[in-house]
NUROVO-671367 format. One record per residue (C-alpha): residue number from 1; x, y negated, z. Coordinates in Angstrom, 2 decimals, m for minus. Each point is the difference from the previous one (the first is absolute). Layout:
<pts>
<pt num="NUM" X="X" Y="Y" Z="Z"/>
...
</pts>
This chain:
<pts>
<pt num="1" X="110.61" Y="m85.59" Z="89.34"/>
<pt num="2" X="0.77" Y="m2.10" Z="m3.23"/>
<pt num="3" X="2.85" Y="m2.39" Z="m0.45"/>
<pt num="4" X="m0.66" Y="m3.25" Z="m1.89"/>
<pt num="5" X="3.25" Y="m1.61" Z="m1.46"/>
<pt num="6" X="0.04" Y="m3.74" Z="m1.34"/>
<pt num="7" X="2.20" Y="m0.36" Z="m3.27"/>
<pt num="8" X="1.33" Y="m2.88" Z="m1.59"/>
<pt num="9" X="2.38" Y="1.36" Z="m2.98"/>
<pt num="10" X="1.79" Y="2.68" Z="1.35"/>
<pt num="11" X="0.13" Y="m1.17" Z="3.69"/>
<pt num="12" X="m2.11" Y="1.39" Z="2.54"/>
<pt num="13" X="m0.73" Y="m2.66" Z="2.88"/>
<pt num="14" X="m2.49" Y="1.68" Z="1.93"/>
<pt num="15" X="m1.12" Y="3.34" Z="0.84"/>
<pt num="16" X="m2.85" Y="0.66" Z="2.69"/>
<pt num="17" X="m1.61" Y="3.43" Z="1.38"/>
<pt num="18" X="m3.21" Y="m0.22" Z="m0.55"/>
<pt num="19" X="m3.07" Y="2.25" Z="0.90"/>
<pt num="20" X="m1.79" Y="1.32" Z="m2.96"/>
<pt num="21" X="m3.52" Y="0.39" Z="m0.05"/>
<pt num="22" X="m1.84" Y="1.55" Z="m2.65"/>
<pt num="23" X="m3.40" Y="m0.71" Z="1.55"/>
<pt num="24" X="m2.36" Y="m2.98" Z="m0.82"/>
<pt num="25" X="m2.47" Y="m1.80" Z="1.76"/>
<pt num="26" X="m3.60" Y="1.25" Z="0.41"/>
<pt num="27" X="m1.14" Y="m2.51" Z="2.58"/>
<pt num="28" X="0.33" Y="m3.85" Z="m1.15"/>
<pt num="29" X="0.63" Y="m2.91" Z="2.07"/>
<pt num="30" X="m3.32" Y="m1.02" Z="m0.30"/>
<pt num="31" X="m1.58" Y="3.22" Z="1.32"/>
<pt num="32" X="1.41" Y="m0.78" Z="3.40"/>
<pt num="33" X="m1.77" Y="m2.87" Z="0.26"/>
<pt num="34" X="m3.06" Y="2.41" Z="1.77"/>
<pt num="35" X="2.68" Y="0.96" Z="2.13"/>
<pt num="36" X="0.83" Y="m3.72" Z="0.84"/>
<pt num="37" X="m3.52" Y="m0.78" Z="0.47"/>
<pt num="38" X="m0.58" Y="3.10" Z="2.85"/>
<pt num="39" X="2.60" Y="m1.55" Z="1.94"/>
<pt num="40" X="m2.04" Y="m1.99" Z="2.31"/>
<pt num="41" X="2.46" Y="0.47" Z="3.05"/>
<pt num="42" X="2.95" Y="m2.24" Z="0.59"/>
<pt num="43" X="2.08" Y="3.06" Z="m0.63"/>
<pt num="44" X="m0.66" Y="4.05" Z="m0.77"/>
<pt num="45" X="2.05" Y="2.64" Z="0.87"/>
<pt num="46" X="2.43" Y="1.69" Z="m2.46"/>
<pt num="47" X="m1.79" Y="2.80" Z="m1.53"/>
<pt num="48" X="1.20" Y="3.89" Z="0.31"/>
<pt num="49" X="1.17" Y="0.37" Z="m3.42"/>
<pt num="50" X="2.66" Y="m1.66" Z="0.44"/>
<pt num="51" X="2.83" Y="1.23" Z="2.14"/>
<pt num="52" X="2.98" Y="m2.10" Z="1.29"/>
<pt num="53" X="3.20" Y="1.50" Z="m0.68"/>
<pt num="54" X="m1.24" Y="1.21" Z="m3.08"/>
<pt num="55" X="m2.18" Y="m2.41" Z="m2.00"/>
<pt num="56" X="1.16" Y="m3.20" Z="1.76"/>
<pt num="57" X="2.82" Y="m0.97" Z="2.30"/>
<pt num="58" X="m0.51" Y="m1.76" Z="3.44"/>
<pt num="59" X="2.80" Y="m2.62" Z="0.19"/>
<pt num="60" X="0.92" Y="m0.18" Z="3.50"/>
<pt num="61" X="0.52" Y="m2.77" Z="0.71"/>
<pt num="62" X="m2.71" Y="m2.17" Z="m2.06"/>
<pt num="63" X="1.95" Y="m2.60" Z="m2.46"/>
<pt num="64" X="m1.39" Y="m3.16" Z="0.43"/>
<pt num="65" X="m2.34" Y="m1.34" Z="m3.29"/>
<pt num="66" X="0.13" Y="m3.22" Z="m1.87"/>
<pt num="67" X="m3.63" Y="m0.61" Z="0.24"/>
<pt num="68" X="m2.42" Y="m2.01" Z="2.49"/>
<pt num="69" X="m0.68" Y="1.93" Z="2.98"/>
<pt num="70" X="m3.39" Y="0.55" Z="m0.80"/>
<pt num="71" X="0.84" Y="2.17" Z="m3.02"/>
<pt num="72" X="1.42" Y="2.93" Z="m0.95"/>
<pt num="73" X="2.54" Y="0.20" Z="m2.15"/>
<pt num="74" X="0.56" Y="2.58" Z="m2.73"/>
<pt num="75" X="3.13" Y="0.13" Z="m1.18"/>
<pt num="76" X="1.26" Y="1.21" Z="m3.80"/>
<pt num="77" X="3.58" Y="0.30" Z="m0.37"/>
<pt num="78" X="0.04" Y="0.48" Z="m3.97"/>
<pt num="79" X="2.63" Y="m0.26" Z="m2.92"/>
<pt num="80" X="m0.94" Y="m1.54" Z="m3.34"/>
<pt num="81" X="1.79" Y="2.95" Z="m1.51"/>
<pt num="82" X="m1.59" Y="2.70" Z="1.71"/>
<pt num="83" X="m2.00" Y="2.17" Z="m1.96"/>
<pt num="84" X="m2.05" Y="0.97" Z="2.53"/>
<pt num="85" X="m0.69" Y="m3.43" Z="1.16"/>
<pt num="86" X="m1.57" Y="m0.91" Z="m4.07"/>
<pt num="87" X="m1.81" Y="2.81" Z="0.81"/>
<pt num="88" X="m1.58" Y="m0.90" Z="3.13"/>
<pt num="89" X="m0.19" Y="m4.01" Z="m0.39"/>
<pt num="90" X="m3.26" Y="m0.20" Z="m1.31"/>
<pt num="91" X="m1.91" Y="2.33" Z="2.74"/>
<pt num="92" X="1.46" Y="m2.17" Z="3.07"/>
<pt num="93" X="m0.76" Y="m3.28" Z="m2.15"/>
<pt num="94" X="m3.58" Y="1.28" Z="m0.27"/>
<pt num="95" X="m0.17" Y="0.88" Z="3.86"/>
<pt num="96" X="1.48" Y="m3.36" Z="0.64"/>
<pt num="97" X="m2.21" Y="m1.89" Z="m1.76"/>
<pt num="98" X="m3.35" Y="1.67" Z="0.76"/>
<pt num="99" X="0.54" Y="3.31" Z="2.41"/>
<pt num="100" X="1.96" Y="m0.93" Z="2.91"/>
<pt num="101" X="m1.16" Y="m1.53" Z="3.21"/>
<pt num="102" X="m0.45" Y="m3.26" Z="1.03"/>
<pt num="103" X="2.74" Y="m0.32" Z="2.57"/>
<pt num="104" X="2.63" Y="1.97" Z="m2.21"/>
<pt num="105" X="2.29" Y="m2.81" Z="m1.18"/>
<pt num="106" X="2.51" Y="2.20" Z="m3.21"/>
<pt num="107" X="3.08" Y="m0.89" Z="m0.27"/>
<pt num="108" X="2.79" Y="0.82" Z="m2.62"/>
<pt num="109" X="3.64" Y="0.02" Z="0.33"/>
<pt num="110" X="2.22" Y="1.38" Z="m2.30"/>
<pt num="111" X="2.90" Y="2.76" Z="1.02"/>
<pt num="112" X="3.55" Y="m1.38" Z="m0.47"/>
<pt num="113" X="2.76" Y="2.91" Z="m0.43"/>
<pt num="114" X="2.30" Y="m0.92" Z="m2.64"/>
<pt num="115" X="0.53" Y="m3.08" Z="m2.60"/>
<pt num="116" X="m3.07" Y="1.55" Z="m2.03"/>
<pt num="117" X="m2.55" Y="m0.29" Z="2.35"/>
<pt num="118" X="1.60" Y="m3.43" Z="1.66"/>
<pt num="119" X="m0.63" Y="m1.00" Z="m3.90"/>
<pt num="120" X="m3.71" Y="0.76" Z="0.21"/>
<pt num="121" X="m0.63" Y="m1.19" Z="3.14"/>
<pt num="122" X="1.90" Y="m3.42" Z="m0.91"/>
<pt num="123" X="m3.00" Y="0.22" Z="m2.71"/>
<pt num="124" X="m2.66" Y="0.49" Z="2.68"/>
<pt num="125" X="0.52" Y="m2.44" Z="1.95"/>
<pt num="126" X="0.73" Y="m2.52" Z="m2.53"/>
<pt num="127" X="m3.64" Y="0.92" Z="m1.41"/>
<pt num="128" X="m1.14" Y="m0.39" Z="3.34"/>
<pt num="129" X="1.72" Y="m3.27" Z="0.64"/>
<pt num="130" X="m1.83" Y="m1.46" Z="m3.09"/>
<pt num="131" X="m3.27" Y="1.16" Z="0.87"/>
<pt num="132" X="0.14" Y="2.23" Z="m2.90"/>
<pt num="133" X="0.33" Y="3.50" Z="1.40"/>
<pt num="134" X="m4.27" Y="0.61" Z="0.21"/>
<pt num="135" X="0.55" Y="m0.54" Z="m3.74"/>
<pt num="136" X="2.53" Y="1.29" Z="m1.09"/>
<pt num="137" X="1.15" Y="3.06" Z="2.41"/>
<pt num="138" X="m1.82" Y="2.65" Z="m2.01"/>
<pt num="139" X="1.87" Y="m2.02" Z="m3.17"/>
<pt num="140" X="3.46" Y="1.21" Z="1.40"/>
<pt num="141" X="m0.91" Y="3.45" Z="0.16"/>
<pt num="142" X="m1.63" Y="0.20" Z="m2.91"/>
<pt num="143" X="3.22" Y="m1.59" Z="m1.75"/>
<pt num="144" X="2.16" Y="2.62" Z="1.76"/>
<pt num="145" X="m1.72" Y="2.85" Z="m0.57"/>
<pt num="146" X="m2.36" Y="m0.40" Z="m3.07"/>
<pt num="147" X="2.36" Y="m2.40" Z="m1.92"/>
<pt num="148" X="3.51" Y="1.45" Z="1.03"/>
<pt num="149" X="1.05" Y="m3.47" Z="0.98"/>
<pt num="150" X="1.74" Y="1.04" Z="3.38"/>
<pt num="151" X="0.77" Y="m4.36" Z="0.71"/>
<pt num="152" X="3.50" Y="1.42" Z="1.25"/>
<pt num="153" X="3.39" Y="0.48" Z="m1.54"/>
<pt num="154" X="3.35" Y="0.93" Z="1.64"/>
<pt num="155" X="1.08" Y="m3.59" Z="m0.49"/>
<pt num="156" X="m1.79" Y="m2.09" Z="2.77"/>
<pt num="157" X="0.29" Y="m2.92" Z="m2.21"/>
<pt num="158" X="m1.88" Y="2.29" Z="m2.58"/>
<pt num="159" X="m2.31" Y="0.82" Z="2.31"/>
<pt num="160" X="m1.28" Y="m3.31" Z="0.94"/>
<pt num="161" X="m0.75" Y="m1.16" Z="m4.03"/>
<pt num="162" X="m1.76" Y="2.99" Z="m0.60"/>
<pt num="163" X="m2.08" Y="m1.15" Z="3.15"/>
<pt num="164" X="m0.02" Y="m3.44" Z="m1.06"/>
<pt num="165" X="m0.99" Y="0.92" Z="m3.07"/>
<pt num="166" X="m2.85" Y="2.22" Z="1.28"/>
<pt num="167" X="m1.47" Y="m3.09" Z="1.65"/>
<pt num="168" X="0.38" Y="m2.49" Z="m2.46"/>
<pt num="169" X="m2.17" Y="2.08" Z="m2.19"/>
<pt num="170" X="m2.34" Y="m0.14" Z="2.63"/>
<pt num="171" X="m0.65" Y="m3.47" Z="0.60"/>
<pt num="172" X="3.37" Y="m0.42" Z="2.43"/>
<pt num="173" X="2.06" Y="m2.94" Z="m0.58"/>
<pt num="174" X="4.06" Y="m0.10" Z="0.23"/>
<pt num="175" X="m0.54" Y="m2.67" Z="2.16"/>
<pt num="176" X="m2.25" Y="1.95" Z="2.34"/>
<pt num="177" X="1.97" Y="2.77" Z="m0.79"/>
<pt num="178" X="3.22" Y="m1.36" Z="1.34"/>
<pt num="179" X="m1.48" Y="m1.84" Z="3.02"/>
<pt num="180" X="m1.46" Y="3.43" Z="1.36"/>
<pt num="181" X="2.29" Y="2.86" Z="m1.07"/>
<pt num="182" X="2.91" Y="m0.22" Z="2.37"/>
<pt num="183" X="m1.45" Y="m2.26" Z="2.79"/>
<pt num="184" X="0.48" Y="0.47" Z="3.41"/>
<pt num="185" X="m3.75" Y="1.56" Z="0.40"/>
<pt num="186" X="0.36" Y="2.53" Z="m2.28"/>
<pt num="187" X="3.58" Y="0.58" Z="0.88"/>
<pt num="188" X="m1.94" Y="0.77" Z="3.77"/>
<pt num="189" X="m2.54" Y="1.91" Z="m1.21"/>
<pt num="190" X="2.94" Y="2.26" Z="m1.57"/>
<pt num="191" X="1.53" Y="0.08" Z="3.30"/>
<pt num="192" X="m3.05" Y="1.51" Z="1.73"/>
<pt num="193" X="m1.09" Y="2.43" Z="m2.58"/>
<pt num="194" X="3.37" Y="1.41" Z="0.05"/>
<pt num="195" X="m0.30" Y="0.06" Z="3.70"/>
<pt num="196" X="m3.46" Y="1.76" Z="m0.06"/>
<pt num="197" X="1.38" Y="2.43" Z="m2.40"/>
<pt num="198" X="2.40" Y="0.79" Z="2.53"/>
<pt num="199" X="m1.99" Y="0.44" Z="2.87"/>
<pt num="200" X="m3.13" Y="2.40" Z="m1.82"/>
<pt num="201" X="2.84" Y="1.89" Z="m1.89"/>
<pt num="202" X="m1.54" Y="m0.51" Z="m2.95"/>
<pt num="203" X="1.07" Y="3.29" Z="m2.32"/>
<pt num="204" X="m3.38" Y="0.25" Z="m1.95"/>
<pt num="205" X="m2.26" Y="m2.72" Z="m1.37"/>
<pt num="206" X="m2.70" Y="m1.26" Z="0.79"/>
<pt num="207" X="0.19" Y="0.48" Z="3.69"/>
<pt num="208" X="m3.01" Y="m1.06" Z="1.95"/>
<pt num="209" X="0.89" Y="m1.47" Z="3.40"/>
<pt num="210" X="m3.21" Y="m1.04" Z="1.85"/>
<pt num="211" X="m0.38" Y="m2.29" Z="3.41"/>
<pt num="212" X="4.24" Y="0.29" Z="m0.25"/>
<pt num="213" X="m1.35" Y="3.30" Z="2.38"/>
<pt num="214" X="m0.93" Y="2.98" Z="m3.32"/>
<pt num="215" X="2.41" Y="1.08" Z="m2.88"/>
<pt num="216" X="m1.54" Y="1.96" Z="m2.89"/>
<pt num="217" X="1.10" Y="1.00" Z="m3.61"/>
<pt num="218" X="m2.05" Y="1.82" Z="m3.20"/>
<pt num="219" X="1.77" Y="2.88" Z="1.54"/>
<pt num="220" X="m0.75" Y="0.45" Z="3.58"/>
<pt num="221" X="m3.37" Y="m1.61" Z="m0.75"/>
<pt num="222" X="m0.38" Y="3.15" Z="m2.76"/>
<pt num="223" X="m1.03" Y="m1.99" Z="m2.84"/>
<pt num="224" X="m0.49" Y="m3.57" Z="m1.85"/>
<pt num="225" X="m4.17" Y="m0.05" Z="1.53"/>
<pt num="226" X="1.53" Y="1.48" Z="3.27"/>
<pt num="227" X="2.43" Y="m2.62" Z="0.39"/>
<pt num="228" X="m2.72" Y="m2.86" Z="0.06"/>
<pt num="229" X="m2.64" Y="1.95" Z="1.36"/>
<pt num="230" X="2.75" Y="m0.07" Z="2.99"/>
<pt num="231" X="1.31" Y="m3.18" Z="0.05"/>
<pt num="232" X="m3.74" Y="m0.90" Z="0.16"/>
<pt num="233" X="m1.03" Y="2.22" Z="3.12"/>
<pt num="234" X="3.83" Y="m0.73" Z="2.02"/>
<pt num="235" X="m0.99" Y="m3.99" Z="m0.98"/>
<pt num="236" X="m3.66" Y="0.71" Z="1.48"/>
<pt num="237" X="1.67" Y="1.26" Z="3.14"/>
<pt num="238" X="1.68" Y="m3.44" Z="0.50"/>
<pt num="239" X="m2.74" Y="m2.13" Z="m0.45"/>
<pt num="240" X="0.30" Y="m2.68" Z="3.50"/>
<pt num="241" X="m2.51" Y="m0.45" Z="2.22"/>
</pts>
């Protein structure tokens, strides 16, 4: 395990176990897509490499999904400051862009634990509010982890102009700014991540939920490649008929 702290100054606001992972990726997104292809059935069976209890959890019962009811939903509870999220964003962006299946439908949602990760998720949602988060979601990592801007202070008033600043720079006007970043759908949105949090017990990030039924991590999958490989083959088993 590795613990990954958030510090502004002196003062620590955040501190999350995380599962480290030393191992990297040997199968891209894009080298599923055979795999995708061979699918012909409405559904396959879950192969016998993976083992419930130990790589993935069955959630008894199955959480309902936000999606229509002819997809299935994989989940990503994530954390802009997560390490191991940076890591891993560009392997599930390639799989969601060009290896999944047709009826998978992938769905973010940040984890809300303390005023830290409320902070980022504020951000999220705000992106995604002003159509900007296909643009600039990578952008936010990249900031956090490549550029050491964290966009969060112990001040919350802090906290939102280094945000506001972040957009502006990006194309985001005060007015649009200010008309999205405490309204009442993002201030909803909050409300449910926090509530999803809750309910997966989200302790490591990213956490793969799929069909609201399978819950998988890098470490009971065994791996970054395992973990999609996984989510891939549990999504495959949910395919409707």
């Amino acid at each position: 395990m590795k613990t990954l702290s958030i510090r502004v100054g002196t003062l620590v606001l955040v501190t999350l176990a995380l599962a480290a992972c030393g191992r990297h990726p040997a199968q891209t997104a894009s080298q599923l897509q055979q795999r995708t292809a061979d699918a012909a059935t409405p559904a396959a069976a879950i192969p016998a490499k993976w083992t419930e209890g130990k790589n993935y959890t069955l959630l008894v019962p199955a959480q309902p999904t936000s999606v229509a009811s002819d997809k299935v939903e994989v989940l990503e509870m994530f954390w802009y400051g997560s390490g191991d999220c940076f890591r891993l964003q560009s392997m599930f962006e390639d799989w969601r862009k060009q290896g999944k299946l047709a009826s998978v439908e992938f769905v973010r949602v940040p984890v809300i634990s303390n005023s830290a990760t409320r902070a980022h998720a504020r951000l999220f949602y705000t992106l995604e509010a002003l159509g900007k988060l296909e643009q600039m979601h990578t952008a936010v990592f990249r900031a956090i982890h490549v550029d050491d801007r964290y966009l969060v202070d112990a001040d919350p008033v802090t906290t939102e102009e280094l945000q506001r600043a972040f957009l502006k720079a990006n194309g985001v006007s005060d007015e649009d700014f200010d008309r999205v970043y405490r309204s009442f759908s993002v201030e909803g949105k909050l409300q449910r991540a926090e509530q999803l949090t809750r309910l997966y017990k989200v302790t490591d990030v990213p956490l793969m939920v799929v069909n609201g039924k399978y819950r998988a991590d890098v470490a009971t999958a065994g791996g970054d490649t395992e973990l999609l490989e996984l989510v891939h083959d549990l999504a495959a088993s949910e395919r409707k008929h």
